[in-house]
PDB file of N, CA, C and O in Angstrom:
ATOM      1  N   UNK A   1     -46.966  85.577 -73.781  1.00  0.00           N
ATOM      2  CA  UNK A   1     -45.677  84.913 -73.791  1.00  0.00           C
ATOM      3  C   UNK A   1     -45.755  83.718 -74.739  1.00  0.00           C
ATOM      4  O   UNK A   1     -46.739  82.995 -74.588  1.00  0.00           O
ATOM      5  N   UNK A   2     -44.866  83.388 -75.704  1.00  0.00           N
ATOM      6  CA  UNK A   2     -44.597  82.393 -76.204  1.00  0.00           C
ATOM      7  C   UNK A   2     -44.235  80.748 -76.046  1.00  0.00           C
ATOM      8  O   UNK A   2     -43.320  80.290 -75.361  1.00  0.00           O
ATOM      9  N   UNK A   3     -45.070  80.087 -76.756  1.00  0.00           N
ATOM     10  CA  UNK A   3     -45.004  78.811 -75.851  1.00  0.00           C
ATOM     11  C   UNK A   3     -43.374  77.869 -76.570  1.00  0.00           C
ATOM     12  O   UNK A   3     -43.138  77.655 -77.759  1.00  0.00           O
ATOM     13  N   UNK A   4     -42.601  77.523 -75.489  1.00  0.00           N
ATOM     14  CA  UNK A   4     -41.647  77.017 -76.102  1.00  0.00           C
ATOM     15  C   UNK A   4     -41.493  75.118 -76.653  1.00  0.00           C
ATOM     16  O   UNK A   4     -41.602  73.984 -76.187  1.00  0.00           O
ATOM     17  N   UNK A   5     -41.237  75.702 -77.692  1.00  0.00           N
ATOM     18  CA  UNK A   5     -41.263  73.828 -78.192  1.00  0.00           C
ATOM     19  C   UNK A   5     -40.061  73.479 -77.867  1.00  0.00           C
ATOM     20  O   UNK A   5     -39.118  74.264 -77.771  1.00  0.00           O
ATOM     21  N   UNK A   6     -40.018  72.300 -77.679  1.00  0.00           N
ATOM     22  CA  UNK A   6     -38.985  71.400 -77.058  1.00  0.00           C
ATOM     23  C   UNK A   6     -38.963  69.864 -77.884  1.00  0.00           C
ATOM     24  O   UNK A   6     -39.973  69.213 -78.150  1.00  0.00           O
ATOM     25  N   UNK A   7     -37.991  69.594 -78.109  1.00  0.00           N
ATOM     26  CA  UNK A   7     -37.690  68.260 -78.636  1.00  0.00           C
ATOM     27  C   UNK A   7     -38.123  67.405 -77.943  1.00  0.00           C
ATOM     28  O   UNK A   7     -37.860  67.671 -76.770  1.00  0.00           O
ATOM     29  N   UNK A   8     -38.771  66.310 -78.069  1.00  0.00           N
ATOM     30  CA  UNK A   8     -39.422  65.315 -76.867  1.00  0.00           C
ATOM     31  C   UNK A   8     -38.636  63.913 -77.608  1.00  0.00           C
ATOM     32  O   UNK A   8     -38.744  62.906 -76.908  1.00  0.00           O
ATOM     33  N   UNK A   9     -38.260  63.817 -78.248  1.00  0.00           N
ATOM     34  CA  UNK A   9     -37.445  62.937 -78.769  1.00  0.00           C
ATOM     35  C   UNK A   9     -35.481  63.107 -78.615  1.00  0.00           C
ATOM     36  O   UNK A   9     -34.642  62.713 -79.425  1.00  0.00           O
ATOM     37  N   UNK A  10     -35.271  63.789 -77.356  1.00  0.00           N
ATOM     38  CA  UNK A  10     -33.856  64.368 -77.376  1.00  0.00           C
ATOM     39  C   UNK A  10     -32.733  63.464 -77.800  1.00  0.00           C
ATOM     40  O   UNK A  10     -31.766  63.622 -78.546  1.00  0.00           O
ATOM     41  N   UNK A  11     -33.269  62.271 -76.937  1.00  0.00           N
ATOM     42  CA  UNK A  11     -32.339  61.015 -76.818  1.00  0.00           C
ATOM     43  C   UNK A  11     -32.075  60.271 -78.040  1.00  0.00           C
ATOM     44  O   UNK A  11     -30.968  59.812 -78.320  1.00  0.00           O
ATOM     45  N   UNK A  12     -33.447  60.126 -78.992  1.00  0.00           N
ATOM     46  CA  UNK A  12     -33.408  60.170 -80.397  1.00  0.00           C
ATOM     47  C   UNK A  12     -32.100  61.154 -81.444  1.00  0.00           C
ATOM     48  O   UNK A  12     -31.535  60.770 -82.468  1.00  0.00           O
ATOM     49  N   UNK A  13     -31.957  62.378 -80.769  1.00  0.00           N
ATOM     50  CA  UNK A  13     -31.547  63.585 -81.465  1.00  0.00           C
ATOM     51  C   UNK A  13     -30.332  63.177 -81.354  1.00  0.00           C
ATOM     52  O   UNK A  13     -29.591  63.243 -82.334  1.00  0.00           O
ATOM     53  N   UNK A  14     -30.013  62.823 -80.498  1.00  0.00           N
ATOM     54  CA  UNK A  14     -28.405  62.912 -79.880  1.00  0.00           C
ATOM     55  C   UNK A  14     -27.768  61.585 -80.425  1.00  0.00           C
ATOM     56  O   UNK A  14     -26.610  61.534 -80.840  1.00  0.00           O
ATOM     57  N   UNK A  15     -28.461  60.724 -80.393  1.00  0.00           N
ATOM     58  CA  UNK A  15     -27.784  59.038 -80.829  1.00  0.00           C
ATOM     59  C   UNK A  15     -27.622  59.492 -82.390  1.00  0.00           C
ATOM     60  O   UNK A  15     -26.570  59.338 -83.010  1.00  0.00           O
ATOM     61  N   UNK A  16     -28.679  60.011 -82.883  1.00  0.00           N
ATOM     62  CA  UNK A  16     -28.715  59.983 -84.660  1.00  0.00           C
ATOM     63  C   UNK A  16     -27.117  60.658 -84.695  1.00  0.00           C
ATOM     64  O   UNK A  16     -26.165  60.130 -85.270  1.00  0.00           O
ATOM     65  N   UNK A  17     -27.075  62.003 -83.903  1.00  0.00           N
ATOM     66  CA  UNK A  17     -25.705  62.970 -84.359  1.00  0.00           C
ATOM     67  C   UNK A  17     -24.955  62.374 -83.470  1.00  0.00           C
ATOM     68  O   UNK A  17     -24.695  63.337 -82.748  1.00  0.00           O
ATOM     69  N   UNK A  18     -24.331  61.331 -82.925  1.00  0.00           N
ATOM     70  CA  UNK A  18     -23.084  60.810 -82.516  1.00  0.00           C
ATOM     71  C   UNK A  18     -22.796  59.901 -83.316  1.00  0.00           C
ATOM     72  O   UNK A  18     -21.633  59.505 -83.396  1.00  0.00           O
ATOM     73  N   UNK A  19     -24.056  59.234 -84.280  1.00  0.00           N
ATOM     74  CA  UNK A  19     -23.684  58.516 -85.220  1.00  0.00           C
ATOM     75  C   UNK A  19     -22.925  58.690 -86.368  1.00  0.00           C
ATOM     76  O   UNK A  19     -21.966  58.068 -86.825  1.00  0.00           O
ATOM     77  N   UNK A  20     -23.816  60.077 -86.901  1.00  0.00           N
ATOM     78  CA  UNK A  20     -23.536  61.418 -87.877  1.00  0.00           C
ATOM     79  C   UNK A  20     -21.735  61.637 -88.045  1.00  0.00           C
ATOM     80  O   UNK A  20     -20.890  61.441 -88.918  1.00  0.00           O
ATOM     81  N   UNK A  21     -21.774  62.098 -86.799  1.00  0.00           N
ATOM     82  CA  UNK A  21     -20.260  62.875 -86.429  1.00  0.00           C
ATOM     83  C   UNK A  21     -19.133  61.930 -86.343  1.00  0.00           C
ATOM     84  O   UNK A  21     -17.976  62.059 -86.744  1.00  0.00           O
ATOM     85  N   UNK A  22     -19.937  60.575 -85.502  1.00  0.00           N
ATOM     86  CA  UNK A  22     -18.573  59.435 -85.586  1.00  0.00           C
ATOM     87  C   UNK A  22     -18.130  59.106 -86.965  1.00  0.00           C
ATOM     88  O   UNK A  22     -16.974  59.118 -87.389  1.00  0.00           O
ATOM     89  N   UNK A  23     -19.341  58.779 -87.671  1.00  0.00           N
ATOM     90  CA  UNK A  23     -18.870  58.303 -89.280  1.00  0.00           C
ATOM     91  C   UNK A  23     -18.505  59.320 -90.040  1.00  0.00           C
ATOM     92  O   UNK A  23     -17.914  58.855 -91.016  1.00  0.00           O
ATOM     93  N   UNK A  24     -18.567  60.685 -90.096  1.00  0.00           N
ATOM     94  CA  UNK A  24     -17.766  61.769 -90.592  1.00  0.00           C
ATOM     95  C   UNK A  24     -16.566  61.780 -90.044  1.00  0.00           C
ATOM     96  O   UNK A  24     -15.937  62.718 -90.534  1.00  0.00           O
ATOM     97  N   UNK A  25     -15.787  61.061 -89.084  1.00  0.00           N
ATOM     98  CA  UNK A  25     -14.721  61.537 -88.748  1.00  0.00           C
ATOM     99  C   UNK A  25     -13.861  60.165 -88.698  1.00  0.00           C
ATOM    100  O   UNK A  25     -12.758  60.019 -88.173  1.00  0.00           O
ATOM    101  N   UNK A  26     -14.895  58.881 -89.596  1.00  0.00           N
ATOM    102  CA  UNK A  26     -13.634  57.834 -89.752  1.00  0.00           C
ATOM    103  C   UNK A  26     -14.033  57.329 -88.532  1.00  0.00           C
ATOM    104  O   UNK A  26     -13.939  56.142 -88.845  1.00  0.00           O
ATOM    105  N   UNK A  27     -14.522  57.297 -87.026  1.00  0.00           N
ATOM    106  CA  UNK A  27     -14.200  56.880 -86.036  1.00  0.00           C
ATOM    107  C   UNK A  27     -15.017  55.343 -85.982  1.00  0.00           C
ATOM    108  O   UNK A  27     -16.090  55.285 -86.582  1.00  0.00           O
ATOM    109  N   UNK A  28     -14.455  53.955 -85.183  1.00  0.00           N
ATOM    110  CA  UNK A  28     -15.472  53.539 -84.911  1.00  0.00           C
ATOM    111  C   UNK A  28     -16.320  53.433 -83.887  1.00  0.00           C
ATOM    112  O   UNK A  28     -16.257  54.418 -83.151  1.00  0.00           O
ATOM    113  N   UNK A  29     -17.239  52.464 -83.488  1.00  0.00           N
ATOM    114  CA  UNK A  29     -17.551  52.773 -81.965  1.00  0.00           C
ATOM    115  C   UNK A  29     -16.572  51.993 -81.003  1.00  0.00           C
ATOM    116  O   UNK A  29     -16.519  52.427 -79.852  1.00  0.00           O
ATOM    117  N   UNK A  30     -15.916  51.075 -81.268  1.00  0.00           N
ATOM    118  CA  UNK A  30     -14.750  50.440 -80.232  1.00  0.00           C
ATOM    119  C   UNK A  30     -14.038  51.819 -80.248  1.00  0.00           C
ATOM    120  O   UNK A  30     -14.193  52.425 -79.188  1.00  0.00           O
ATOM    121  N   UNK A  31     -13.248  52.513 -81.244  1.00  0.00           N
ATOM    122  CA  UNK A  31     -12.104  53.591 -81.535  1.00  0.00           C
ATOM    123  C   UNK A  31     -13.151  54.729 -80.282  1.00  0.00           C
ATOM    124  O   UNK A  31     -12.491  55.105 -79.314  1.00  0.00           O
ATOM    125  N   UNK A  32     -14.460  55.152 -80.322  1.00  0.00           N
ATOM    126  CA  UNK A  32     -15.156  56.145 -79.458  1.00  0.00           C
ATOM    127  C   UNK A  32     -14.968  55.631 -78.171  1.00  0.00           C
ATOM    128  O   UNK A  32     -14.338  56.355 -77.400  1.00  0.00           O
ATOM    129  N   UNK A  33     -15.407  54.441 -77.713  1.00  0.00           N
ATOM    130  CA  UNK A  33     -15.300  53.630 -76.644  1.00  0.00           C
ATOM    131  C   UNK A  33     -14.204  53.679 -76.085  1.00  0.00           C
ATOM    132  O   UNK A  33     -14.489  54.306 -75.065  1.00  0.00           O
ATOM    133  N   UNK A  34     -13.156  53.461 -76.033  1.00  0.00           N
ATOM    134  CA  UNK A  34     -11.634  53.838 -75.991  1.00  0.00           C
ATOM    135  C   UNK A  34     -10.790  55.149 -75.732  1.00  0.00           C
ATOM    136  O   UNK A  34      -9.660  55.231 -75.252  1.00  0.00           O
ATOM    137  N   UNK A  35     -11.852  56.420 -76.289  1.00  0.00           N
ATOM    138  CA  UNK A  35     -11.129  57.289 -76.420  1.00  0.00           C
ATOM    139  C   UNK A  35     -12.182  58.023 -75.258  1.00  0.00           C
ATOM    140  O   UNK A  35     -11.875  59.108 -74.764  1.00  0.00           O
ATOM    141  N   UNK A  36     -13.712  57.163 -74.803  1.00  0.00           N
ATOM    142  CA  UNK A  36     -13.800  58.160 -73.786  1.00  0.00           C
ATOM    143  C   UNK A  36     -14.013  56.991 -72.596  1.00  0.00           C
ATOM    144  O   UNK A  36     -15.086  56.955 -71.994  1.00  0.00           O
ATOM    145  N   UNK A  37     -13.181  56.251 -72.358  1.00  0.00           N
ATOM    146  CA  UNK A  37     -13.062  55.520 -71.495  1.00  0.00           C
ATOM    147  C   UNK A  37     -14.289  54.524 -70.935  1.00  0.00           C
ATOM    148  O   UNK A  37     -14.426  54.112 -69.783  1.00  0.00           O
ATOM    149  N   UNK A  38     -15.110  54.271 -72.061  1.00  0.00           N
ATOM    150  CA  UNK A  38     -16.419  53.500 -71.792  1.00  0.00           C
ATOM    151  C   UNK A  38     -16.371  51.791 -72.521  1.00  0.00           C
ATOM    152  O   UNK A  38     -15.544  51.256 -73.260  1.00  0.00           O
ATOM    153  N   UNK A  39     -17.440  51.379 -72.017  1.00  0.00           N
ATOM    154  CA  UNK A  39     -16.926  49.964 -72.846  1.00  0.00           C
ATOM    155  C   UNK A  39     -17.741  49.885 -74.363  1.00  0.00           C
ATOM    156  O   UNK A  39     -18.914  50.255 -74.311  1.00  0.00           O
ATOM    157  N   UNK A  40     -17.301  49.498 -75.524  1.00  0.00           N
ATOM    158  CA  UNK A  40     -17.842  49.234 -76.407  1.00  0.00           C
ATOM    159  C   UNK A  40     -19.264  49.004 -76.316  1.00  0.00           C
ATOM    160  O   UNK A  40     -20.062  49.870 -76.674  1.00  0.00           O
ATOM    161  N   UNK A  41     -19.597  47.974 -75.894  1.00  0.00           N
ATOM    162  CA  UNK A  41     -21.136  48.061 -76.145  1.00  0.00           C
ATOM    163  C   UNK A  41     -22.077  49.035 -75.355  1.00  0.00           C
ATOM    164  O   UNK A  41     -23.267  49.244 -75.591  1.00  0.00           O
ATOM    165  N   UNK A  42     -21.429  49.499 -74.526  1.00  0.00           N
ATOM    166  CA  UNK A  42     -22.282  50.530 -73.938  1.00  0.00           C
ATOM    167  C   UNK A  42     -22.277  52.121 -75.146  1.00  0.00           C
ATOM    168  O   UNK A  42     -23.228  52.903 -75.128  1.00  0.00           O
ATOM    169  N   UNK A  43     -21.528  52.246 -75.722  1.00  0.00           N
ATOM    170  CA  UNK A  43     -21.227  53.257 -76.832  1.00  0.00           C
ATOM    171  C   UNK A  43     -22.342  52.664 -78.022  1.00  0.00           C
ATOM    172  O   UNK A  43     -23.078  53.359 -78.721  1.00  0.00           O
ATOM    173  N   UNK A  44     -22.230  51.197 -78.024  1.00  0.00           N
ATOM    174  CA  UNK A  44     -23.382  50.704 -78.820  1.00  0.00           C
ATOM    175  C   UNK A  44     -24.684  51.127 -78.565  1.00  0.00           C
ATOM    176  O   UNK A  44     -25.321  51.754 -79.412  1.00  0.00           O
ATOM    177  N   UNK A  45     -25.222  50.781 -77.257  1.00  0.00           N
ATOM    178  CA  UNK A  45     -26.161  50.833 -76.776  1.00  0.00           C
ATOM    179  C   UNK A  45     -26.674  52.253 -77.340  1.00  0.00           C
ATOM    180  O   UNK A  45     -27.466  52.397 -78.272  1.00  0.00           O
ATOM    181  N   UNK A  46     -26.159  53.110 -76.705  1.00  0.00           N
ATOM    182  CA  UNK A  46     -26.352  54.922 -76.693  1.00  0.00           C
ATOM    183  C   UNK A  46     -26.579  55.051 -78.328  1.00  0.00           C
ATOM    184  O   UNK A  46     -27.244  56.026 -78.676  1.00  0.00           O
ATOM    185  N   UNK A  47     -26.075  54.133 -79.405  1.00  0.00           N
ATOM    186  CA  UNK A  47     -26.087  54.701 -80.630  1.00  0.00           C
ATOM    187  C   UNK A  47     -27.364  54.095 -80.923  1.00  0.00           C
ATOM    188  O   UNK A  47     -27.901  54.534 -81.940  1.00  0.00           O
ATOM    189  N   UNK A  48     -28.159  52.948 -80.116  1.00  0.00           N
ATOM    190  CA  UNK A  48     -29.026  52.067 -80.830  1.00  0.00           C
ATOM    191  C   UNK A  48     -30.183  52.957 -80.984  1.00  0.00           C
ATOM    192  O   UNK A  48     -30.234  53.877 -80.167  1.00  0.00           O
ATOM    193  N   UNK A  49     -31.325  52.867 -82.043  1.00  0.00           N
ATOM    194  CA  UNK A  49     -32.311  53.781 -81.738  1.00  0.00           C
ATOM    195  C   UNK A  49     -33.509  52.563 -80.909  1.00  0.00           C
ATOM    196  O   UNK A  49     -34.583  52.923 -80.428  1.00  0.00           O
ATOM    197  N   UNK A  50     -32.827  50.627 -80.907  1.00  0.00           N
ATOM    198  CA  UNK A  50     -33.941  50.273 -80.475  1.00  0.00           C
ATOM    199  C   UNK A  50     -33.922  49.838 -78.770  1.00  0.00           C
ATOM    200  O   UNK A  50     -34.642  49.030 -78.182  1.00  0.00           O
ATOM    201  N   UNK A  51     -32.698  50.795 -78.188  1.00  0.00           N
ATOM    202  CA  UNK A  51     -32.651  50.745 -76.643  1.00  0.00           C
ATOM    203  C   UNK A  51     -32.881  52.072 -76.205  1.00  0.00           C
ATOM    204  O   UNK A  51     -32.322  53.126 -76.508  1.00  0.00           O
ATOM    205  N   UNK A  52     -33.948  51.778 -75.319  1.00  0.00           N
ATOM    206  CA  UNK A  52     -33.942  53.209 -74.771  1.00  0.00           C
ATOM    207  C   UNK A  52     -33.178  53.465 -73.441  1.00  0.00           C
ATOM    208  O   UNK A  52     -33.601  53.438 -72.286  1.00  0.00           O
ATOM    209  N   UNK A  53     -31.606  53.788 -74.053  1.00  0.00           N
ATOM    210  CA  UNK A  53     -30.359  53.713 -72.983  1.00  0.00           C
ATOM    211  C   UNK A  53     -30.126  55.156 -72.703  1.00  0.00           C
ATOM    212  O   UNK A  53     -29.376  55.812 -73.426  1.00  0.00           O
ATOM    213  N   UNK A  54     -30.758  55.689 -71.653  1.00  0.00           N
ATOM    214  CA  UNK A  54     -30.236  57.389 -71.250  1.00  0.00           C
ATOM    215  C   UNK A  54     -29.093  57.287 -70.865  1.00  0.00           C
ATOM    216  O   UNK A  54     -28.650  56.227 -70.421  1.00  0.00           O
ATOM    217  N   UNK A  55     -28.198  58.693 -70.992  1.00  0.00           N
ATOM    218  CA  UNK A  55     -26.425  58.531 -70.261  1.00  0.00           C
ATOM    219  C   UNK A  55     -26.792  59.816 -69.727  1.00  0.00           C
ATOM    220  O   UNK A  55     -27.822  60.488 -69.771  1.00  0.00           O
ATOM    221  N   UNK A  56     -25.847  59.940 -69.300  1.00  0.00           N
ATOM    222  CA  UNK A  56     -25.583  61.369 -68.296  1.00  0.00           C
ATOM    223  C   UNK A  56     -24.954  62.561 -69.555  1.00  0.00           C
ATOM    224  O   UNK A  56     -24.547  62.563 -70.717  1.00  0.00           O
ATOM    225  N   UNK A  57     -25.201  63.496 -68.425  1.00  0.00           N
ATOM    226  CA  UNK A  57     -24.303  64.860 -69.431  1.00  0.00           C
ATOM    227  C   UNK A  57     -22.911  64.550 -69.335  1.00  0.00           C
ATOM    228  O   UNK A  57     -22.421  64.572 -70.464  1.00  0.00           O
ATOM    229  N   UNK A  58     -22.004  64.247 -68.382  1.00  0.00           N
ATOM    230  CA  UNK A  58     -20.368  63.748 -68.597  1.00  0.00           C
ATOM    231  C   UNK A  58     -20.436  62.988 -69.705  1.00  0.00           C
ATOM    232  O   UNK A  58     -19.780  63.331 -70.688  1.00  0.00           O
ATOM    233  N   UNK A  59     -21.275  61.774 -69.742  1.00  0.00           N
ATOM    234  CA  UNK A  59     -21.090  61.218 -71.133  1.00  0.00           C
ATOM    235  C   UNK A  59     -21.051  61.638 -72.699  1.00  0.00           C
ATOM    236  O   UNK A  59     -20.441  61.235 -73.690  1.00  0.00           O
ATOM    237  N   UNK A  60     -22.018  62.663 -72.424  1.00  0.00           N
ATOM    238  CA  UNK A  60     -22.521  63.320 -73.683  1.00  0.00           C
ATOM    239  C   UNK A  60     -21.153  64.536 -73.675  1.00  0.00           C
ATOM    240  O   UNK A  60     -20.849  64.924 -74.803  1.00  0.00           O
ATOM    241  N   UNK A  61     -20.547  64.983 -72.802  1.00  0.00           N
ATOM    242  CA  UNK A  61     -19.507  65.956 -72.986  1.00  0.00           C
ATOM    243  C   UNK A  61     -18.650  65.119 -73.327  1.00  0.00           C
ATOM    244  O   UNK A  61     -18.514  65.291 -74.539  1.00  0.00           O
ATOM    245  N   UNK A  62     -17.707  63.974 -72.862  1.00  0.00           N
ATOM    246  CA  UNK A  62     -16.829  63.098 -73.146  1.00  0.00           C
ATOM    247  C   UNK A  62     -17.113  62.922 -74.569  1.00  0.00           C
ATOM    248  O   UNK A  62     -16.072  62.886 -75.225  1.00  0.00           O
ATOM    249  N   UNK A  63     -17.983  62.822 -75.137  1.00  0.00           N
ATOM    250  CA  UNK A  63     -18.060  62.540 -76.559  1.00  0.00           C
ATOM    251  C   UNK A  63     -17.796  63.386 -77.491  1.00  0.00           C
ATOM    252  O   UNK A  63     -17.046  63.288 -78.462  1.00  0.00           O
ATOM    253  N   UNK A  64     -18.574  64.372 -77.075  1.00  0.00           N
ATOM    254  CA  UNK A  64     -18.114  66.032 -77.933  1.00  0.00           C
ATOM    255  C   UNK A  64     -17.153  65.758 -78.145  1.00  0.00           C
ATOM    256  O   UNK A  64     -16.925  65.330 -79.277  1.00  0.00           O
ATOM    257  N   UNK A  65     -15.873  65.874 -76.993  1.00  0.00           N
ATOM    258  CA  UNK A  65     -14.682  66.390 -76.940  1.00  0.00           C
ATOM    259  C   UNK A  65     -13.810  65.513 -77.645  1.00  0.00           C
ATOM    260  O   UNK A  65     -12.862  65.972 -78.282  1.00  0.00           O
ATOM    261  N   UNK A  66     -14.143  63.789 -77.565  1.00  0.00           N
ATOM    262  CA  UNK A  66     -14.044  62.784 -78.633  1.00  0.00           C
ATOM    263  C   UNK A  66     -13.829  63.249 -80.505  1.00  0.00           C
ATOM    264  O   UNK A  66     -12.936  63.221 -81.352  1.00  0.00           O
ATOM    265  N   UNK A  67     -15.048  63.587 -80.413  1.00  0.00           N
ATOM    266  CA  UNK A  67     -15.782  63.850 -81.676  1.00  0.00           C
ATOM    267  C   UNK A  67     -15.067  65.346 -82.275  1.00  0.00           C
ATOM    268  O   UNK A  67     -15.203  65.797 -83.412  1.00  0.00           O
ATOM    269  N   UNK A  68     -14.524  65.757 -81.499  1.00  0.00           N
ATOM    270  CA  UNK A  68     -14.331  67.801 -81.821  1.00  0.00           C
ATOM    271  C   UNK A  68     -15.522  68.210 -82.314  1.00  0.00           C
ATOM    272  O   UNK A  68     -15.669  68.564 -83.483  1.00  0.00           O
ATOM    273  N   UNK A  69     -16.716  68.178 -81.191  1.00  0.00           N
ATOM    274  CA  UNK A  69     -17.953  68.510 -82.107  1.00  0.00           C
ATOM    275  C   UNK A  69     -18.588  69.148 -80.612  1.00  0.00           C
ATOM    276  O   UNK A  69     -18.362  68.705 -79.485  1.00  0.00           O
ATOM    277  N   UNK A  70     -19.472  70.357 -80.994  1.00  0.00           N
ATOM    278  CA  UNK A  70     -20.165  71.099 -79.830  1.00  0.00           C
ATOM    279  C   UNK A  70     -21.331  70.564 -79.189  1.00  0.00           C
ATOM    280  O   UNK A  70     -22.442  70.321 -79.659  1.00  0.00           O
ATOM    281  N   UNK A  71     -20.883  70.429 -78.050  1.00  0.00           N
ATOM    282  CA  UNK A  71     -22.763  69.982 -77.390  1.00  0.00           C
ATOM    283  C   UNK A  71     -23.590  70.072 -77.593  1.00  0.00           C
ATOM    284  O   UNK A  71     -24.399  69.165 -77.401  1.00  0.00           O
ATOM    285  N   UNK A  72     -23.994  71.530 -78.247  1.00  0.00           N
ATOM    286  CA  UNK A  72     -25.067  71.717 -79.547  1.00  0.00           C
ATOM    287  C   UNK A  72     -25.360  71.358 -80.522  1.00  0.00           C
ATOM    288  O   UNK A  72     -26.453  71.243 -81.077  1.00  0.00           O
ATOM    289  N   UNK A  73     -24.023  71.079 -80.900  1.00  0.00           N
ATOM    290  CA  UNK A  73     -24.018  70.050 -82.776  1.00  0.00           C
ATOM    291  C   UNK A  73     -24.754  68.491 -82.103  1.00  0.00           C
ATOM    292  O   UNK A  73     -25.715  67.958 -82.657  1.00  0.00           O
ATOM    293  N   UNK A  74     -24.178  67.994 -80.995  1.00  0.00           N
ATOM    294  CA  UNK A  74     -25.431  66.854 -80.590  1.00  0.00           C
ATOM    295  C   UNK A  74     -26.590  66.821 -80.186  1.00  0.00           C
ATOM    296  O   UNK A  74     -27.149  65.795 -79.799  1.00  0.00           O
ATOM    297  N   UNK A  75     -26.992  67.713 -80.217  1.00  0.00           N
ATOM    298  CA  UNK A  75     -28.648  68.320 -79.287  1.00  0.00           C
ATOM    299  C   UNK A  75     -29.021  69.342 -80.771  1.00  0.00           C
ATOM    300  O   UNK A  75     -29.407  70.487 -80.537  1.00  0.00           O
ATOM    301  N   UNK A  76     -28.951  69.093 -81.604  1.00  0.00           N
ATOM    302  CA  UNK A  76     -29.426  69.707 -82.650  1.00  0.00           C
ATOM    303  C   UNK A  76     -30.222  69.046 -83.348  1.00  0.00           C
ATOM    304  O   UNK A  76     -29.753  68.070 -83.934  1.00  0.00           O
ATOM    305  N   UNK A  77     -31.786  69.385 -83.523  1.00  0.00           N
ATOM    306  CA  UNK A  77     -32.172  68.212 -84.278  1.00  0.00           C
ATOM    307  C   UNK A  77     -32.082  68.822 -85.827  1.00  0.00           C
ATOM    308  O   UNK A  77     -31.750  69.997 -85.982  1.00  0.00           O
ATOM    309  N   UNK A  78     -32.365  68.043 -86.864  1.00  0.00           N
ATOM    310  CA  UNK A  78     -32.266  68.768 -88.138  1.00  0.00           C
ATOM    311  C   UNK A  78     -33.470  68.909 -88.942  1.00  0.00           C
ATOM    312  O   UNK A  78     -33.429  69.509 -90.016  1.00  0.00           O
TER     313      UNK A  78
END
C-alpha cells in the first residue's frame, strides 16, 4: 500500500491562497471581514504567516463562498 503524503504545513497553504484569491478579486481584508461576518483583524490574523491562528472549517467555507473560490482552490498547495 502506498504511503500518503500530506501537507504538514496546511494552515500555511490556506492563508497564502486566501491571500492569492482576495487580491485577485480586488477584495480587501476589512471588504472579506464584512462579507463573512468576522472582525477585521481576526481575517488579519488568519492571513498572517507570523501567527499561528487556526479557524474552523465554517470559517474556511465562509470564505470560499466570499471569494467564489472552491475549498480545494484553498487547500491546494502549489
Amino acid at each position: 500500500m502506498k504511503k500518503i503524503e500530506f501537507d504538514n504545513n496546511i494552515y500555511d497553504t490556506i492563508r497564502k491562497n486566501i491571500r492569492k484569491y482576495r487580491k485577485e478579486r480586488n477584495v480587501t481584508s476589512a471588504e472579506l471581514a464584512e462579507m463573512v461576518g468576522l472582525s477585521h483583524e481576526f481575517i488579519r490574523q488568519i492571513q498572517s504567516d507570523k501567527a499561528a491562528y487556526n479557524f474552523s472549517v465554517e470559517t474556511l467555507y465562509k470564505i470560499s463562498v466570499a471569494l467564489n473560490v472552491s475549498l480545494d482552490d484553498l487547500i491546494k498547495k502549489d
